[in-house]
VEXSEDO-254807 format. One record per residue (C-alpha): residue number from 1; residue in one letter; y, z, x. Coordinates in steps of 0.25 Angstrom, whole numbers, plus 2048, in hexadecimal, padded with zeros to 3 digits. Layout:
N
- k, r, v, w, u
- NUM, A, Y, Z, X;
...
END
This chain:
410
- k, r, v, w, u
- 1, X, 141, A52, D1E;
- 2, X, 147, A45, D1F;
- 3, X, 143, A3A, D13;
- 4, X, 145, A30, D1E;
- 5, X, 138, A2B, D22;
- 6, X, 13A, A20, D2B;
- 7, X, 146, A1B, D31;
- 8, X, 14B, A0E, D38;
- 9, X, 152, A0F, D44;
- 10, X, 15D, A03, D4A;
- 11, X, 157, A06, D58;
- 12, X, 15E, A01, D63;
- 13, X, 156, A08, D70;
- 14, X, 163, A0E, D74;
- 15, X, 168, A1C, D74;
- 16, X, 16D, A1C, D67;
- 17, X, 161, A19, D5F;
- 18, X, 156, A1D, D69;
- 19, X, 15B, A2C, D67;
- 20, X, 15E, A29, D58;
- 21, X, 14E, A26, D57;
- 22, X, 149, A33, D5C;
- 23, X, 153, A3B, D56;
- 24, X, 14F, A33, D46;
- 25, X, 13F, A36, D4B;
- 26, X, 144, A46, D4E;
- 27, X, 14D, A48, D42;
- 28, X, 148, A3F, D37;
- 29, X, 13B, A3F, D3B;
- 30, X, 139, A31, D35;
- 31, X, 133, A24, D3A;
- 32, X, 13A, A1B, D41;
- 33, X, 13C, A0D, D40;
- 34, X, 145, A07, D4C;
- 35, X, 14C, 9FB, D4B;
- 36, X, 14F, 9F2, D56;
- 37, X, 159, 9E6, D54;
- 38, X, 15A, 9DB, D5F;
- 39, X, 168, 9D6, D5A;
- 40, X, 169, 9CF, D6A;
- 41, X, 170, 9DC, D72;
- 42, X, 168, 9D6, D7E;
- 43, X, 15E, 9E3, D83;
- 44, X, 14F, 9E5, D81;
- 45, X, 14B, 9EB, D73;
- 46, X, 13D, 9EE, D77;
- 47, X, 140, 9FB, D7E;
- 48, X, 148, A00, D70;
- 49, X, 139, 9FE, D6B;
- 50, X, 133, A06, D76;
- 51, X, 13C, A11, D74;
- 52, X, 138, A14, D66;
- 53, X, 12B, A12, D6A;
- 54, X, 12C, A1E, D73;
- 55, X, 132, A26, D65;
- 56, X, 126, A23, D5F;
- 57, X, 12A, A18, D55;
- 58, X, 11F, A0F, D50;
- 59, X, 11E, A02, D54;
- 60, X, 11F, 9FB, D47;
- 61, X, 12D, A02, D45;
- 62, X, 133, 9FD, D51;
- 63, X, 13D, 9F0, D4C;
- 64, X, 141, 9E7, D58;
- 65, X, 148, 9DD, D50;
- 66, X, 14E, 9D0, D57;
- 67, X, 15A, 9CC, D4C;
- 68, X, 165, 9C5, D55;
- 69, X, 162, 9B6, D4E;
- 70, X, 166, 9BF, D41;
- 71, X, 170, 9C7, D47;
- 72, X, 17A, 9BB, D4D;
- 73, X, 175, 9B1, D40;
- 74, X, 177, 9BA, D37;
- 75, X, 182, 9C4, D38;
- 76, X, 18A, 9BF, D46;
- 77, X, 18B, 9B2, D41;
- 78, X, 18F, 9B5, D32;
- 79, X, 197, 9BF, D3B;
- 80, X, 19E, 9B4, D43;
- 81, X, 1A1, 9A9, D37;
- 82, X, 1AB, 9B4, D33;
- 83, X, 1B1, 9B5, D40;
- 84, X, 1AF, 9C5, D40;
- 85, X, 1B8, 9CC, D49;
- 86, X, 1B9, 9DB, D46;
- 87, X, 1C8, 9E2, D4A;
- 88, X, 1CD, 9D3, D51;
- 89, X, 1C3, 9D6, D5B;
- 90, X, 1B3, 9DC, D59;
- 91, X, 1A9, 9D1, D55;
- 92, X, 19F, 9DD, D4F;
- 93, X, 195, 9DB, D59;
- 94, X, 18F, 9E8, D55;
- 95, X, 193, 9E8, D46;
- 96, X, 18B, 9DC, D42;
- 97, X, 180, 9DF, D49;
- 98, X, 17E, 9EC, D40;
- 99, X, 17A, 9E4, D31;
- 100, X, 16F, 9DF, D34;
- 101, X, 16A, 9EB, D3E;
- 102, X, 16B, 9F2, D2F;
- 103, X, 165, 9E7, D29;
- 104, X, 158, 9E6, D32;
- 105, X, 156, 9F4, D2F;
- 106, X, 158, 9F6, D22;
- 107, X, 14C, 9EC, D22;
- 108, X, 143, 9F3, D2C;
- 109, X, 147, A00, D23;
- 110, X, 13F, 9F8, D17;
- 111, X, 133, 9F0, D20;
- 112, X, 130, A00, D25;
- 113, X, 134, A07, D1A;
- 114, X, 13E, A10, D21;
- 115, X, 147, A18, D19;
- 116, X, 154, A19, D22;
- 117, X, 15A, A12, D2D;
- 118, X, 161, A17, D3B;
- 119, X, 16A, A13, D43;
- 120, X, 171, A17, D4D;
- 121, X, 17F, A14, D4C;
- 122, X, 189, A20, D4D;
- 123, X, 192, A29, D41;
- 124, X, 19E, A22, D4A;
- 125, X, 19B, A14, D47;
- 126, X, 19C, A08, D41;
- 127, X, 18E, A05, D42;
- 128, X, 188, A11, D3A;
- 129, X, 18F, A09, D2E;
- 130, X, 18A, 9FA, D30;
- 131, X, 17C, A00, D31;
- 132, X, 17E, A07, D26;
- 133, X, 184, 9FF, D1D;
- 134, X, 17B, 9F5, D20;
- 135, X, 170, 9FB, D1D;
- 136, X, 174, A01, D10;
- 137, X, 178, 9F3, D0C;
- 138, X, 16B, 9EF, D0D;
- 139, X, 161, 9F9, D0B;
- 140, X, 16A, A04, D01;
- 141, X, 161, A0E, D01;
- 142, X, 15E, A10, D11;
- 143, X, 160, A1D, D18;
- 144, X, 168, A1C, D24;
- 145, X, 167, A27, D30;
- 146, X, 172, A27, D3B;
- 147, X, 16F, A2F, D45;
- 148, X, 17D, A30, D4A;
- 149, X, 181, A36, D3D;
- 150, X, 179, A42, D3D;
- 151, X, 174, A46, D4C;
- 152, X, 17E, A4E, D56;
- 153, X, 17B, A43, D62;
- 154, X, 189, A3F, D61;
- 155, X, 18A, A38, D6E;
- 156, X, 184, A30, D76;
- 157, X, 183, A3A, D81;
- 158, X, 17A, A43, D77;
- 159, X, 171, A38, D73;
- 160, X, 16D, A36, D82;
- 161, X, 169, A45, D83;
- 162, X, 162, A44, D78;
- 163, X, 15B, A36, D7C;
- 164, X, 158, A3E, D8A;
- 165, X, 153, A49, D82;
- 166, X, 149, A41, D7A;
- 167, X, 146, A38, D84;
- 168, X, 14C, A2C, D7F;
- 169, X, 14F, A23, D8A;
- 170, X, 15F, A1C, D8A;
- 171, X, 163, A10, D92;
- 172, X, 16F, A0B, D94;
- 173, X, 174, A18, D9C;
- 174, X, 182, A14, D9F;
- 175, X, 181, A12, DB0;
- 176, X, 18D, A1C, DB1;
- 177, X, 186, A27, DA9;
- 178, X, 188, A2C, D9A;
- 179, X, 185, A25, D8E;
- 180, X, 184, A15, D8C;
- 181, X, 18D, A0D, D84;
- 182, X, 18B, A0C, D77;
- 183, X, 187, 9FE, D76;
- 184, X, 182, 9F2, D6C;
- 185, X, 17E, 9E5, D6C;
- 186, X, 178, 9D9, D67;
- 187, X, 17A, 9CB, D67;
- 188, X, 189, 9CA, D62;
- 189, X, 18E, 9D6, D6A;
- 190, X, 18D, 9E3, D76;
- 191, X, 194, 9ED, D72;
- 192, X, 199, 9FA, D7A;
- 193, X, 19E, A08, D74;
- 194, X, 19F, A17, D7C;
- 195, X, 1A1, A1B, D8A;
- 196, X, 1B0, A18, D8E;
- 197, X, 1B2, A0E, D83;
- 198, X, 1B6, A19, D7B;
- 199, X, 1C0, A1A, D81;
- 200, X, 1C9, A0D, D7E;
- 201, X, 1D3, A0E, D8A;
- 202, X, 1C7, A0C, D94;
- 203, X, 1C4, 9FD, D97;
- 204, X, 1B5, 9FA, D95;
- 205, X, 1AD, 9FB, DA1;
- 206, X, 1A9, 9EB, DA7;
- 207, X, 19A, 9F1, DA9;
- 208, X, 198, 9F5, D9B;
- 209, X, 198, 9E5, D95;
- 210, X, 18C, 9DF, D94;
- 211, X, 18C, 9D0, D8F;
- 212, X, 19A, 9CC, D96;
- 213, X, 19E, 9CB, DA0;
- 214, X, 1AE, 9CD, DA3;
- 215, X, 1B7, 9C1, DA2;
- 216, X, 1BC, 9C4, DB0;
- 217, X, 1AD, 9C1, DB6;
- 218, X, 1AB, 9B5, DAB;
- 219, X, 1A8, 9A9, DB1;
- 220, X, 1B5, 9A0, DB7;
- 221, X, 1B2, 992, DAE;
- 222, X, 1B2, 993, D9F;
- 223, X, 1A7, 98E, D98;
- 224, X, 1A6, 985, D8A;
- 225, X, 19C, 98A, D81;
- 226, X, 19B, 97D, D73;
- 227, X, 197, 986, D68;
- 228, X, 193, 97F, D59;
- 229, X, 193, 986, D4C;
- 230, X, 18D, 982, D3E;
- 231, X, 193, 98A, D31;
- 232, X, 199, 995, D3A;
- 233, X, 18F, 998, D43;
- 234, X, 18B, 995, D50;
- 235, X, 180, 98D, D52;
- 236, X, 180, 985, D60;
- 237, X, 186, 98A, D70;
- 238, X, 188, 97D, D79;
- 239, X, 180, 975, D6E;
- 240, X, 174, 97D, D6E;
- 241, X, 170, 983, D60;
- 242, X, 169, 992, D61;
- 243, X, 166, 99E, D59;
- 244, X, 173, 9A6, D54;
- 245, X, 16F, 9B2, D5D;
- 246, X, 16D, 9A7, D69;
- 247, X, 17A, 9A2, D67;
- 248, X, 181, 9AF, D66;
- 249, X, 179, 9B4, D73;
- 250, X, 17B, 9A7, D7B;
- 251, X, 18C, 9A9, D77;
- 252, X, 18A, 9B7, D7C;
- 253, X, 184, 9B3, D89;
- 254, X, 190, 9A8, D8B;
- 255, X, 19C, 9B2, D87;
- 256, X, 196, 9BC, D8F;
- 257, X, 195, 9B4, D9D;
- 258, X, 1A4, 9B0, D99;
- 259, X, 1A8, 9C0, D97;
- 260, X, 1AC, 9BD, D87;
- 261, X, 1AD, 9C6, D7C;
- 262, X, 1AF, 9D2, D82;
- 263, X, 1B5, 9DE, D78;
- 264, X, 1BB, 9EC, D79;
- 265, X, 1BF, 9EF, D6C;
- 266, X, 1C6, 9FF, D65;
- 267, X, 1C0, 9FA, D56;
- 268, X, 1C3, A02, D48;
- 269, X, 1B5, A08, D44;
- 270, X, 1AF, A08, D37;
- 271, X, 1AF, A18, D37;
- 272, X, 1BE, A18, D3A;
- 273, X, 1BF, A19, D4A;
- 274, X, 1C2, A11, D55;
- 275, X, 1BA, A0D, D5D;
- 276, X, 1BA, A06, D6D;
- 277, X, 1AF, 9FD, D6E;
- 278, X, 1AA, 9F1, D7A;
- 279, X, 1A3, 9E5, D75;
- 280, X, 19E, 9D8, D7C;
- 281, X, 19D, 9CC, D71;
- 282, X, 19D, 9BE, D7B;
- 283, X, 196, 9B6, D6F;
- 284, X, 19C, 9BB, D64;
- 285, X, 1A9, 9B9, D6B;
- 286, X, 1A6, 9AA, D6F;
- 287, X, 1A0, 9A9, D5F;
- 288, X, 1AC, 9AD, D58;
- 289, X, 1B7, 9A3, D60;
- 290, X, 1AD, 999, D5C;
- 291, X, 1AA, 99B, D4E;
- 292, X, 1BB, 99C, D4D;
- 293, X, 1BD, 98F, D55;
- 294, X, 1B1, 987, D4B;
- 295, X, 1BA, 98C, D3E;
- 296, X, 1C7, 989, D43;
- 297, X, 1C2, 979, D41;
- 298, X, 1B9, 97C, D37;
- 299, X, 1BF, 985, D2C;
- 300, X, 1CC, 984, D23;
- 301, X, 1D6, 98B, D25;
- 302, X, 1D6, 995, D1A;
- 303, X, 1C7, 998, D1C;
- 304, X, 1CA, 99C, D29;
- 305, X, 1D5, 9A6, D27;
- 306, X, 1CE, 9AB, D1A;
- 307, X, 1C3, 9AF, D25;
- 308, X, 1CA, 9B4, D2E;
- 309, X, 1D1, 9BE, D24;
- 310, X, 1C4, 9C2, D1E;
- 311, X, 1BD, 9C2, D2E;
- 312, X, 1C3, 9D2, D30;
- 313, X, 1BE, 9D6, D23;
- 314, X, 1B0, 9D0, D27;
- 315, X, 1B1, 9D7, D34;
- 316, X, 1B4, 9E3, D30;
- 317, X, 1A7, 9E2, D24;
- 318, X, 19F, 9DE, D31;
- 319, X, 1A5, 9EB, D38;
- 320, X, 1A2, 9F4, D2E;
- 321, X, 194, 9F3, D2A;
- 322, X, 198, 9E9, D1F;
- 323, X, 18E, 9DD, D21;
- 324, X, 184, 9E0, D15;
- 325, X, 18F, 9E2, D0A;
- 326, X, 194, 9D8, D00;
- 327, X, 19F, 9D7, D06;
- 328, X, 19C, 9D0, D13;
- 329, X, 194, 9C7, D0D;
- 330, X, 19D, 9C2, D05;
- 331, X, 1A6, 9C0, D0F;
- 332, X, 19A, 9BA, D16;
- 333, X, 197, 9AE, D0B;
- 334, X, 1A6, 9AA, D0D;
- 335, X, 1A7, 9AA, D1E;
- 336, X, 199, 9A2, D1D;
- 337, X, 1A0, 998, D13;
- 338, X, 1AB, 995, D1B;
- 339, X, 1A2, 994, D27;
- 340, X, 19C, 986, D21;
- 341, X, 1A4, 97C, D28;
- 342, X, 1A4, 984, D36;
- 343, X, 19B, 97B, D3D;
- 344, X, 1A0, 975, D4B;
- 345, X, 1A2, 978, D5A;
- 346, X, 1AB, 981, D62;
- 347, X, 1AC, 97E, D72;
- 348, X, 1B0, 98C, D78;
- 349, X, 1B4, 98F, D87;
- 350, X, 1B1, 99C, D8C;
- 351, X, 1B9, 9A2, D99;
- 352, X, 1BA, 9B1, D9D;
- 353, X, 1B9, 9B9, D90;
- 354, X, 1BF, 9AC, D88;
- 355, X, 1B9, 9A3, D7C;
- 356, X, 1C3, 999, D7C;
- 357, X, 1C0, 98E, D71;
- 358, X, 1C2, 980, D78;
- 359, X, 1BE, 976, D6D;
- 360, X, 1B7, 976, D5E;
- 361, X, 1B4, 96D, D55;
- 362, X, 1AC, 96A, D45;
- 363, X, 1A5, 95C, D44;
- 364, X, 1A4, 95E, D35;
- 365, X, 1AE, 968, D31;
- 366, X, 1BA, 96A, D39;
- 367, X, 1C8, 96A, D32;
- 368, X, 1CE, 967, D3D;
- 369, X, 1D5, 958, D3A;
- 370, X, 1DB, 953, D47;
- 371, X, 1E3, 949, D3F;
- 372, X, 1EA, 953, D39;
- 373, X, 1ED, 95E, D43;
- 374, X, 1F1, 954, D4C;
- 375, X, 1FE, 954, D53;
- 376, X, 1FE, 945, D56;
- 377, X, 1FF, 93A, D49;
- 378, X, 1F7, 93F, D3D;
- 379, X, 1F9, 932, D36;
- 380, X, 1FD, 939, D2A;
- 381, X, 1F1, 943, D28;
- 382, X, 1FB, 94D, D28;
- 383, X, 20A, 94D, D22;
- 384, X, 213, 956, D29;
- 385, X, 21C, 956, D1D;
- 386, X, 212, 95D, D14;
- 387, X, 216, 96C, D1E;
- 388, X, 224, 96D, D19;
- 389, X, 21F, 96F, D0A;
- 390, X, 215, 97B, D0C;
- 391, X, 21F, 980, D17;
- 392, X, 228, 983, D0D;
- 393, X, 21F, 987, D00;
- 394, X, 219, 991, D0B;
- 395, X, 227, 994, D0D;
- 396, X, 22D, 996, D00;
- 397, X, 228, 9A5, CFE;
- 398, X, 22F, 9A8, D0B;
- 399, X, 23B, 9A1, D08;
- 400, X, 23D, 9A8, CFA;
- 401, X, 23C, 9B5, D00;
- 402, X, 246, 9B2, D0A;
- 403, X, 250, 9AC, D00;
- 404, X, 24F, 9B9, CF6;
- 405, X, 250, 9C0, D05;
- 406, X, 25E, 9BA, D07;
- 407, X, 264, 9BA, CFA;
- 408, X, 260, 9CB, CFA;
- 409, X, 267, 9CE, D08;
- 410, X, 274, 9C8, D04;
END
C-alpha cells in the first residue's frame, strides 16, 4: 500500500494528464489534487475542470490558476534582459514556463497537504527535469510521481486506447486521423512535437501553425511598431503603458499578422538526444530585436560583450531546469544590475517574417556622442592621433612573436 495519500496533479485537460489522473486514482489509489495553470496558451480551461469532475475529484481540489502577469513579469522578462537564446536560435518558450508550474505546486502541495506531486512529462525529456528539479529546490522533501516512468503506455497511440477504454474523452484528433501533435503553449510560445516532425527531412505542414501566418500571405505594407523600455524591460507599445502579459500578448498578435518568429529547430536535449521541434514565438521575437537595439545605446561596451558571453551559459541553466539554483540567480543580481540604464525607445518595422529596427534612442542614458562618432568636423572631441599608440601596444605581442618567428627560419 502506497504511503502516498494525496497527490497534486499539473492537469492540463489533454490527453496526457487526463489519462495520467485515472490511471494515479486506479494504481495509487490517493486523492487528487489537479492543478490547472493559465500561463495565456489561448483555450478554455473550464472544460480541464469538468473533466476531473467527471473523475470524481472534489471541488475544493480543482486549482484553475490565472498566472500570466507572473509568468511574463517575472520569469520572461528577467528572461529577456539577458537576451536568452538557447542553441543561437530557441527562446525557451516551454523551458521557462516549467519553474513557476513547480513553483505553484509545490505550494498547493502544502495549502492541501499533499505528499507528492505528478506531472506528466515524459522519461524522454527535458521537462521531467525542470519540474523536478524545481520542485526539489523548493520543497526538498516532496515526493514526485512520473507517470511515464513507470506505466507501459509508451505511445501516444496506447494512451488513446486507453482514454477510449476509460472513457476519457480526446480532442484535438488530428483531421487526417491518428494521434495529435504533442503541443504547448502560453503566452511566450506554441510549440509543435510528433507526427512527421520526427522526421527532420519532412518540412512542417502550413496547417499545422496556429498564431502565424506564413511571410508569403503577410500583409504587402510594413508596419512601425514605437516600443519604450525602463530598466530592461518593456513597458509601453505605440505609447500605451499595459500589464507585462498585455504587452507580450499584444507583440504576439502584431508579429503573428506579419508571419514573424516562426521556428523549426533539431535541439540537443538535456537526456542526450536530439530532437526536431516546430515553435511559433512572434513577441518574443519582436521583444528580443528590441531589447538588443535599447542596449546598443544604452550599455558600455564591455557590459555588453560580458553579457553576451555569459547569455549561453544562462540559456542553458534556463534549459535545464536551472532556474531555482544559486547559480542562476547570481547571474541574475548581475544581468538586473547592468539593465539600470536601459531605459529608451526602439521604433521597429515589421515586413513578411522580418523585425527590422528603423530608429532607437535613450533621453537620459544613451552613450551615443554624435560629436564624436561623427564623420564630419569634431572640433577636437576627438584626436585621430591618440589610434597609432594603442595600435601598436596591442601590436607588440604579435610583432615579437613574429620577429623571434624570423630570426628561427633562417
Amino acid at each position: 500500500m502506497s504511503d502516498i495519500k494525496k497527490a497534486v496533479l499539473a492537469y492540463s485537460g489533454g490527453l496526457d494528464t487526463s489519462v495520467i489522473l485515472k490511471w494515479l486514482q486506479d494504481n495509487y489509489q490517493c486523492e487528487v489534487v489537479t492543478f490547472t495553470a493559465d500561463l495565456g496558451q489561448g483555450e478554455e480551461l473550464e472544460p480541464a475542470r469538468a473533466k476531473a469532475l467527471q473523475f470524481g475529484i472534489k471541488p475544493e481540489n480543482i486549482y484553475i490558476d490565472d498566472l500570466r502577469e507572473e509568468f511574463v513579469r517575472d520569469f520572461v522578462f528577467p528572461m529577456f534582459r539577458c537576451n536568452t537564446v538557447y542553441e543561437g536560435e530557441y527562446l525557451l518558450g516551454t523551458s521557462i514556463a516549467r519553474p513557476l508550474i513547480a513553483k505553484r505546486l509545490v505550494d498547493i502541495a502544502r495549502e492541501t497537504g499533499a505528499q507528492a506531486i505528478s506531472h506528466g512529462a515524459t522519461g524522454k525529456g527535458n521537462d521531467q527535469v525542470r519540474f523536478e528539479l524545481g520542485a526539489y529546490a523548493l520543497m526538498p522533501g516532496i515526493k514526485i510521481i512520473a507517470p511515464w516512468r513507470e506505466w507501459d503506455l509508451l505511445s501516444r497511440e496506447k494512451l488513446l486506447a486507453y482514454a477510449e477504454k476509460h472513457g476519457i474523452p480526446v480532442e484535438m484528433k488530428h483531421k487526417q486521423g491518428g494521434s495529435p501533435y504533442s503541443m504547448d503553449a502560453n503566452l511566450l510560445h506554441i510549440s509543435y512535437e510528433g507526427r512527421h516532425l520526427e522526421d527532420p527531412a519532412a518540412e512542417a505542414e502550413e496547417a499545422m501553425w496556429r498564431w502565424t501566418v506564413s511571410p508569403e500571405a503577410a500583409p504587402d505594407q510594413a508596419e512601425y511598431i514605437d516600443l519604450q523600455f525602463e530598466q530592461g524591460d518593456l513597458v509601453a507599445i505605440n505609447g500605451e503603458r499595459m500589464k507585462a502579459h498585455d504587452l507580450l500578448a499584444k507583440l504576439n498578435q502584431l508579429g503573428g499578422k506579419h508571419g514573424i518568429g516562426r521556428l523549426d529547430l533539431v535541439e540537443n536535449r538535456y537526456v542526450g538526444m536530439k530532437s526536431r521541434g516546430c515553435y511559433e514565438t512572434p513577441g518574443g521575437t519582436i521583444l528580443l530585436k528590441a531589447h538588443r537595439a535599447i542596449e546598443s545605446v544604452c550599455l558600455d561596451r564591455e557590459v555588453a560583450h560580458l553579457k553576451d558571453d555569459l547569455m549561453p551559459r544562462y540559456a542553458t541553466l534556463v534549459y535545464n531546469g536551472y532556474w531555482w539554483s544559486p547559480e542562476r540567480k547570481a547571474l541574475q543580481t548581475l544581468i538586473d544590475q547592468t539593465q539600470q540604464n536601459v531605459n529608451g525607445w526602439v521604433r521597429l518595422k515589421l515586413y513578411k517574417g522580418n523585425v527590422i529596427v528603423a530608429a532607437r534612442d535613450s533621453k537620459t542614458d544613451s552613450l551615443f556622442d554624435p560629436t564624436i562618432a561623427t564623420f564630419e568636423d569634431d572640433a577636437g572631441a576627438y584626436d585621430q592621433k591618440d589610434a597609432g599608440g594603442f595600435i601598436k601596444l596591442n601590436a607588440l605581442r604579435m610583432r615579437i612573436a613574429a620577429n623571434l618567428a624570423a630570426r628561427r627560419g633562417k
